[in-house]
C-alpha positions as CSV (number, residue, x, y, z in Angstrom):
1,X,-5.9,-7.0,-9.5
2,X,-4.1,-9.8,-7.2
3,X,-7.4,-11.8,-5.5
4,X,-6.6,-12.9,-1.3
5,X,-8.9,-16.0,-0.2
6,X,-10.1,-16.1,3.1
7,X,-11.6,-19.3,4.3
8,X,-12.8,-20.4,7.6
9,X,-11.4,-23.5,9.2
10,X,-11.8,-23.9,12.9
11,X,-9.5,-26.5,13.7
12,X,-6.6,-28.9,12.8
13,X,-8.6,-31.7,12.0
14,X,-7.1,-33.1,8.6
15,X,-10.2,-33.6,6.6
16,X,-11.4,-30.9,7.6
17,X,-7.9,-28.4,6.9
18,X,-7.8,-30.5,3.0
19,X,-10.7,-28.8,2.1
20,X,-10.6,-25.5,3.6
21,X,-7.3,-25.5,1.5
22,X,-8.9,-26.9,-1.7
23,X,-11.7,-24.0,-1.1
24,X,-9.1,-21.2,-0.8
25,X,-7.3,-21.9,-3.6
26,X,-10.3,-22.5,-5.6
27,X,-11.7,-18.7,-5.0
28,X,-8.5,-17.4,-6.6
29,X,-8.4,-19.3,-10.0
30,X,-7.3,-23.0,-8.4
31,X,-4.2,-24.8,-8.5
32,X,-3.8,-25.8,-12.0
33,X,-2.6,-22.3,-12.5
34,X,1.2,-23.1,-11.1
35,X,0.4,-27.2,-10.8
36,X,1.6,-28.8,-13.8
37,X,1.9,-32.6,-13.8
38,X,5.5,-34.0,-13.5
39,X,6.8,-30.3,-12.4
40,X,8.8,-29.8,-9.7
41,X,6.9,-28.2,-6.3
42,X,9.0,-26.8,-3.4
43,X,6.6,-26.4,-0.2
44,X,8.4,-23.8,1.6
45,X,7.5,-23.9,5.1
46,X,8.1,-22.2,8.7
47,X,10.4,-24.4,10.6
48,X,12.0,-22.0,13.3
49,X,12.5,-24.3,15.8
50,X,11.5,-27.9,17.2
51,X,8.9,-27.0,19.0
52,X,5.8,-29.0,18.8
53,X,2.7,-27.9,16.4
54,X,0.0,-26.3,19.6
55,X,2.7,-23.9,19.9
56,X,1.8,-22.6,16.9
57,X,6.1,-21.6,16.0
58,X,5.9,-23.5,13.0
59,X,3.7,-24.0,10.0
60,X,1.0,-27.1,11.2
61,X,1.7,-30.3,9.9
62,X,-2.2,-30.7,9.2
63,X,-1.4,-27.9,6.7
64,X,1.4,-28.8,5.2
65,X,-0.1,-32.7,4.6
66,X,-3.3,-30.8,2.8
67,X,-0.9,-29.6,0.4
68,X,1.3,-31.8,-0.2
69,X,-1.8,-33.7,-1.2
70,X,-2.9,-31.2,-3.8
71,X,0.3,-31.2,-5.3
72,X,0.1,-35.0,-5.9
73,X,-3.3,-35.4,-6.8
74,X,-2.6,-33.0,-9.6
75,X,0.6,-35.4,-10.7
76,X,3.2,-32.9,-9.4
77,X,6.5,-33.8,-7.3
78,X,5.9,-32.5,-4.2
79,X,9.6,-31.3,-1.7
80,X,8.8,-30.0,1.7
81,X,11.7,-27.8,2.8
82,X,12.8,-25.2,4.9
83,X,16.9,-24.8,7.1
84,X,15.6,-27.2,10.0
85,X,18.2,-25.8,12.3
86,X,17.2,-24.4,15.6
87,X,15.6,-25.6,18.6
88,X,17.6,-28.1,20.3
89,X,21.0,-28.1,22.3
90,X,23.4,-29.3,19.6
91,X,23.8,-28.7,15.8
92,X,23.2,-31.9,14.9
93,X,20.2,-33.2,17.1
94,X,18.6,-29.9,15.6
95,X,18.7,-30.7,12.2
96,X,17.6,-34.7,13.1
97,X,14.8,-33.6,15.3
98,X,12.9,-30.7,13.7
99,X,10.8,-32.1,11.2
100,X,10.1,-34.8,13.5
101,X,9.4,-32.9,16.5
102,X,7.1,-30.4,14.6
103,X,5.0,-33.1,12.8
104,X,5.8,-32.8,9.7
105,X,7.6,-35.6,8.3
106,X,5.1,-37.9,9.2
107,X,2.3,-36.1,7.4
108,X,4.9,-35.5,4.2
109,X,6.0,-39.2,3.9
110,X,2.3,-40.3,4.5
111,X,1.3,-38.1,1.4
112,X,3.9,-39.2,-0.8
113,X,6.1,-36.0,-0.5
114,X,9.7,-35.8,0.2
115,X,11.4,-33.8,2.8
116,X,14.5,-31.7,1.7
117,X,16.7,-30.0,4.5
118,X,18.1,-26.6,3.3
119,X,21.0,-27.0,6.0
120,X,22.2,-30.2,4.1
121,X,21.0,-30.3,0.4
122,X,23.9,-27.0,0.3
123,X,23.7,-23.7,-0.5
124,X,24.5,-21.7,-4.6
125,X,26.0,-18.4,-4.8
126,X,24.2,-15.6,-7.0
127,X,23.7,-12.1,-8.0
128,X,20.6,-10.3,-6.7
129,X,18.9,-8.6,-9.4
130,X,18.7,-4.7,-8.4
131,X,19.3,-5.6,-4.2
132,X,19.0,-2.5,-2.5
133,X,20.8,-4.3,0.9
134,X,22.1,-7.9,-0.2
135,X,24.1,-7.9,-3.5
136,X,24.6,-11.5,-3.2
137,X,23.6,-14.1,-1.2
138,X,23.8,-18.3,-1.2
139,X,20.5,-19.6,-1.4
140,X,19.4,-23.4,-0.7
141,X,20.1,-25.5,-4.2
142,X,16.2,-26.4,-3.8
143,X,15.1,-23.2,-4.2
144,X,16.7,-22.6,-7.6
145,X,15.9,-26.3,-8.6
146,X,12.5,-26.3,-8.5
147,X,9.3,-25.7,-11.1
148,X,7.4,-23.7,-8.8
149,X,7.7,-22.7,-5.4
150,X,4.9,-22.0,-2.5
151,X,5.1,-20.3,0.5
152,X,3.6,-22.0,3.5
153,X,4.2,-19.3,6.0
154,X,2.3,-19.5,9.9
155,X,1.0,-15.7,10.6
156,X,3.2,-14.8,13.7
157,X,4.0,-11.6,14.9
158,X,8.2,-10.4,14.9
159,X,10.2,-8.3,17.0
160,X,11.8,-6.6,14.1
161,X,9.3,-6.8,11.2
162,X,6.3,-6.3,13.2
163,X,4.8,-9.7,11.5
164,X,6.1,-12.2,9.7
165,X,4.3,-13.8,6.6
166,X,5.0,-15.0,3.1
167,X,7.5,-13.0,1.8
168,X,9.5,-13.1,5.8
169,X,8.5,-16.5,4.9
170,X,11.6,-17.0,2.4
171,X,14.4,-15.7,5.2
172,X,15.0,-19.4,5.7
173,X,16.3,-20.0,2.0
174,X,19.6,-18.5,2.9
175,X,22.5,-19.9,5.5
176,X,22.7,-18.8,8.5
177,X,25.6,-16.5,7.6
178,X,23.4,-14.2,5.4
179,X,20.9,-14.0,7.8
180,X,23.5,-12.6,10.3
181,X,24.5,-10.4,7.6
182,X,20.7,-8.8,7.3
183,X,20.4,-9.0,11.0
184,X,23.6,-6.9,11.6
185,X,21.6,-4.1,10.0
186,X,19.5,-3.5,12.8
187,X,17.2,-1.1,12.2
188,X,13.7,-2.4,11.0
189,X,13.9,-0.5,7.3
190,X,17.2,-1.8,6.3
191,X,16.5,-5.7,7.1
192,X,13.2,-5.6,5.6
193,X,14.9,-3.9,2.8
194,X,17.5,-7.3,3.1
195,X,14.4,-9.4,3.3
196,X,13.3,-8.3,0.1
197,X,16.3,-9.1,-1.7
198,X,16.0,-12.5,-1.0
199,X,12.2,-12.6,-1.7
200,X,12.8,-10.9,-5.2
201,X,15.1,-14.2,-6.3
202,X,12.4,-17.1,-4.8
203,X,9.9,-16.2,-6.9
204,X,6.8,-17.8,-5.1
205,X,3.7,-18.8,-7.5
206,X,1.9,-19.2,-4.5
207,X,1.0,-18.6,-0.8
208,X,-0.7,-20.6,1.8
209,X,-1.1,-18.9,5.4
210,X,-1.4,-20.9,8.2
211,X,-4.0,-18.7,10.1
212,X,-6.1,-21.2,12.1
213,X,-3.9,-20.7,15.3
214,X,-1.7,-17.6,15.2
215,X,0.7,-16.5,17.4
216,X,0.3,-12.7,18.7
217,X,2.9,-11.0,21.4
218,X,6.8,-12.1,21.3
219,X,6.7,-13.4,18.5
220,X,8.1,-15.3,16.3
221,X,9.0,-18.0,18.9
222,X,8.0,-16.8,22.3
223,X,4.9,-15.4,22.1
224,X,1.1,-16.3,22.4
225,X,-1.3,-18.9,19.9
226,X,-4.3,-17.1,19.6
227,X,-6.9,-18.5,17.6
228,X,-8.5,-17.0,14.1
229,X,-9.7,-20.1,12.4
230,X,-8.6,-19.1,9.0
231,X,-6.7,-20.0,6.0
232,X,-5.3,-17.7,3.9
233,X,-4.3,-17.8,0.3
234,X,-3.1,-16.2,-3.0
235,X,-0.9,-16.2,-6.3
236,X,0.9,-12.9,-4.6
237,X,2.5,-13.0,-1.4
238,X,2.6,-9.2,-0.8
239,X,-0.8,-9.2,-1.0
240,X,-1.2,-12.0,1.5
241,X,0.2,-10.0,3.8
242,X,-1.6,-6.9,3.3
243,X,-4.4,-8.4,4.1
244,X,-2.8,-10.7,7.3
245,X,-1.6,-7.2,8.6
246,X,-5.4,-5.8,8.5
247,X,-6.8,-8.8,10.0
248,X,-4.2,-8.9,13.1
249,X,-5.0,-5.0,13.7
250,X,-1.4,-3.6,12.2
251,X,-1.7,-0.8,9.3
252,X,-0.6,-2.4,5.6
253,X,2.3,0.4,6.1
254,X,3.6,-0.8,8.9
255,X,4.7,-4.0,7.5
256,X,7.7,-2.7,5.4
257,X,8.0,-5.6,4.0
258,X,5.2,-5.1,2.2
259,X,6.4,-1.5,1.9
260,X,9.0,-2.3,0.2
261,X,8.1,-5.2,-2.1
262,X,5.3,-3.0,-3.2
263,X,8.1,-0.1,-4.1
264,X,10.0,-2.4,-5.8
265,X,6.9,-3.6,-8.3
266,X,7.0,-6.9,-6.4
267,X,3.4,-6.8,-5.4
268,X,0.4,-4.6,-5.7
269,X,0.8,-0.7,-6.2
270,X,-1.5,0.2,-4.2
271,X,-4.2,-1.6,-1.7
272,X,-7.4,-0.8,-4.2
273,X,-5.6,-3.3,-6.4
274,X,-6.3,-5.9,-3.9
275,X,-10.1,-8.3,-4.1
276,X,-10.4,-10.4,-1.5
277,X,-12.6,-13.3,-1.7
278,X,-14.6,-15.9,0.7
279,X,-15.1,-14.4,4.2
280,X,-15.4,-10.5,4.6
281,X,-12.1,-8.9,5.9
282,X,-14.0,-7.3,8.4
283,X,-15.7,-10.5,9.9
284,X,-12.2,-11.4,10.6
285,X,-10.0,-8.7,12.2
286,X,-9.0,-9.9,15.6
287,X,-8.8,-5.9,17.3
288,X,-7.3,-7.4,20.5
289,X,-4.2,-9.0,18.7
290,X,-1.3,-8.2,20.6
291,X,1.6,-6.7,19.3
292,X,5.2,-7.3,19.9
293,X,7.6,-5.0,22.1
294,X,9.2,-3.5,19.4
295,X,6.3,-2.5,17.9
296,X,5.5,-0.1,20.4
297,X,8.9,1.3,21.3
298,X,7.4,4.6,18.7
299,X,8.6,6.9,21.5
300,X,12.6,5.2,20.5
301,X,11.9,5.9,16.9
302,X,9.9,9.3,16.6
303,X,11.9,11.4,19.6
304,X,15.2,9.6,19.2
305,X,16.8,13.3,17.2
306,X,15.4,15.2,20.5
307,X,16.8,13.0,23.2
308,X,19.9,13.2,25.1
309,X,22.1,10.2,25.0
310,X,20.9,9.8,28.7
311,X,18.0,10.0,27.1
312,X,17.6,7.9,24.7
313,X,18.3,5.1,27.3
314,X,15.7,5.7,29.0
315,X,13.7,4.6,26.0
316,X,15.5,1.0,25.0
317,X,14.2,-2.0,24.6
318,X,16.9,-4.9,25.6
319,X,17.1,-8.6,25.9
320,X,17.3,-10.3,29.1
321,X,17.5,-13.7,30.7
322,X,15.5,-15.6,32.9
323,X,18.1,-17.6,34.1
324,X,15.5,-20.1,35.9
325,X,15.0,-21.2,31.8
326,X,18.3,-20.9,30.3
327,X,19.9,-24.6,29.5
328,X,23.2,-22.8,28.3
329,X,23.2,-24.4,24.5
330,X,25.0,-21.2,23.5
331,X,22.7,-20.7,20.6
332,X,22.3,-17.1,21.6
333,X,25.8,-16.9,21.6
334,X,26.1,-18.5,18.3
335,X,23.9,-16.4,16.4
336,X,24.4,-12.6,17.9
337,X,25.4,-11.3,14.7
338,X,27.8,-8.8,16.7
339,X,29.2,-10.8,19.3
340,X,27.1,-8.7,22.2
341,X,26.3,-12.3,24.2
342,X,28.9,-14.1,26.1
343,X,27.9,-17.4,28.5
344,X,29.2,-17.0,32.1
345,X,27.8,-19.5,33.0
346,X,25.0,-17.7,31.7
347,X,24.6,-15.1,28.7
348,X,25.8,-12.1,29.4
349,X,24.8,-9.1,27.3
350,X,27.2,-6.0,26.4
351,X,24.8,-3.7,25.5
352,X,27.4,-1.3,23.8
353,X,27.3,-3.8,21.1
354,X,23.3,-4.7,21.4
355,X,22.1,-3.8,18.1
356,X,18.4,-4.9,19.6
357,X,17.8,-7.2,15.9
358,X,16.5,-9.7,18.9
359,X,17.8,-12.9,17.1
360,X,19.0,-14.5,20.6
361,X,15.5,-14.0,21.4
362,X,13.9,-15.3,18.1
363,X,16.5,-17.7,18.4
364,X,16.7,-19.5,21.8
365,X,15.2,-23.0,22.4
366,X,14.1,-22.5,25.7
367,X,12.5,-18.9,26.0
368,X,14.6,-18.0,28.0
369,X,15.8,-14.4,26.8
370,X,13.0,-12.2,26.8
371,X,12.4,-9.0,25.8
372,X,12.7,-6.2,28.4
373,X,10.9,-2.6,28.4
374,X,12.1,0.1,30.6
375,X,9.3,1.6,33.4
376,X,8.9,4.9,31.2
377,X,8.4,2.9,28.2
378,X,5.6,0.4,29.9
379,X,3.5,3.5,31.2
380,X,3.5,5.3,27.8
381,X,2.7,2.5,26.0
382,X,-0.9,2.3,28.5
């Protein structure tokens, strides 16, 4: 059975986050399990955009300095790493700025870590082992250098994957080519499916959540923080996010993710297999999480063979702008893995193209592009 900790922490304070962490590990077998002295550790963490830590986008810094503690009081080499490229107006401010502007080079060089930036350490080509969507992909040299890797992922909710945990968590290993490529498939089961792949070639030998202050609504950049007070942890990822999905109110099967890690033999076979340990699940479950758009857009998905194309309009979830917001970076524009977005001066969607993956809005610095539901859509979902 795959054991999931779950320990109360109610703030950010750094004392207090250490040994919350140091607890959670502890209940499922400690960190001398995949903590050998002199090995290599890569700290992979959420670093969507340079926003600052209360807006709970990224993984905390508190977090990320409890554990790059650990890994050095146990004589490891501890890298902190993730792309670093979003959240500013230019290419090159982004990649200076994030780890600053998040917190988290402070906290890393304080501990004794070392920050390594996907976007510049380079990228490796290679095969994925039995993909289902990505036969190969280029994943950051880090990555494949290191002893051990952990996942340090912030529990968030997504527009396309419902939530977004540790094994979403590894999406960032890859240039921002192949994540166009998996976005370009659209639908929810096929990028998952893409997710996977690159999940299956990280290899994680352990995950850390970040579940203090969540983020619930538009996720994974422009929604809500929303307080749990937890911290999270196990030596399986899919598990960890079995048991994130419970506790923000989503069925495990609605993750497919999960789904599909689990199909592949990535992660538990079934949920029985799962202990958890520390605080009871139930005590924890936050029943008024709210979800994203997308996750309630069931009437596109389950009547889409009986609708008219007329129809089926009525139903779609779009982006939009809120021109009042946009500072025209042309990051949208940049990333729309099919061209839909144009800036005239502001973006300007062709939705014949709109493939509704929602990077632009995942993606934009200034929440400015926002997710839109249609009047039918909005009274169903009450």
């Amino acid at each position: 059975m795959s054991t999931v900790s779950i320990v109360k922490c109610a703030d950010y304070e750094e004392g207090r986050v250490y040994e919350a962490v140091k607890e959670a590990v502890e209940l499922i077998g400690g960190a001398s399990q995949v903590i050998r002295p002199a090995s290599k550790i890569l700290i992979k963490i959420n670093l969507l955009s340079a926003k600052p830590p209360e807006r709970a986008v990224t993984t905390h810094p508190s977090l990320v300095g409890a554990v790059v503690k650990l890994v050095k009081e146990r004589g490891a080499i501890a890298w902190v790493g993730d792309a670093a490229s979003t959240g500013g107006m230019g290419l090159e401010i982004r990649q200076r700025n994030a780890f600053d502007i998040c917190g988290i080079r402070e906290v890393v060089e304080r501990e004794g870590g070392k920050i390594v930036n996907f976007s510049r350490s380079g990228y490796q080509k290679i095969k994925v082992p039995h993909p289902i969507r990505l036969k190969e992909i280029n994943i950051a040299k880090p990555v494949l250098e290191a002893d051990v890797i952990i996942s340090l992922p912030k529990l968030k909710t997504h527009e396309l994957t419902f939530l977004t945990g540790a094994v979403k968590n590894f999406f960032g290993c890859v240039p921002s080519a192949d994540r166009s490529k998996a976005h370009r498939l659209a639908k929810v089961e096929k990028f998952s499916q893409a997710v996977v792949d690159i999940y299956s070639v990280c290899k994680p030998g352990l995950a850390i959540m970040d579940a203090i202050v969540a983020m619930e609504g538009e996720g994974p950049a422009a929604g809500d923080p929303t307080h749990l007070g937890i911290i999270l942890s196990s030596l399986d990822c899919v598990s960890l996010d079995i048991v994130a999905s419970q506790i923000t109110g989503f069925k495990p099967q609605e993750i497919l993710t999960s789904v599909n890690a689990m199909e592949r033999g990535l992660g538990p076979q079934s949920l029985e297999e799962i202990k958890i340990k520390g605080e009871n699940l139930r005590d924890v479950i936050k029943k008024d999480f709210k979800k994203p758009s997308a996750y309630r857009s069931f009437v596109r998905r389950s009547l889409r063979r009986l609708l008219t194309p007329l129809g089926i309009r009525l139903f779609r979830v779009y982006p939009k702008t809120d021109i009042s917001k946009c500072s025209k970076c042309h990051l949208c524009e940049e990333k729309c893995p099919v061209g839909a977005i144009q800036l005239n001066p502001y973006p300007i969607f062709d939705y014949e193209k709109c493939i509704q993956c929602f990077t632009c809005h995942e993606f934009c610095p200034e929440e400015a592009i926002q997710i839109k539901r249609p009047w039918l859509v909005r009274q169903l979902q009450k």
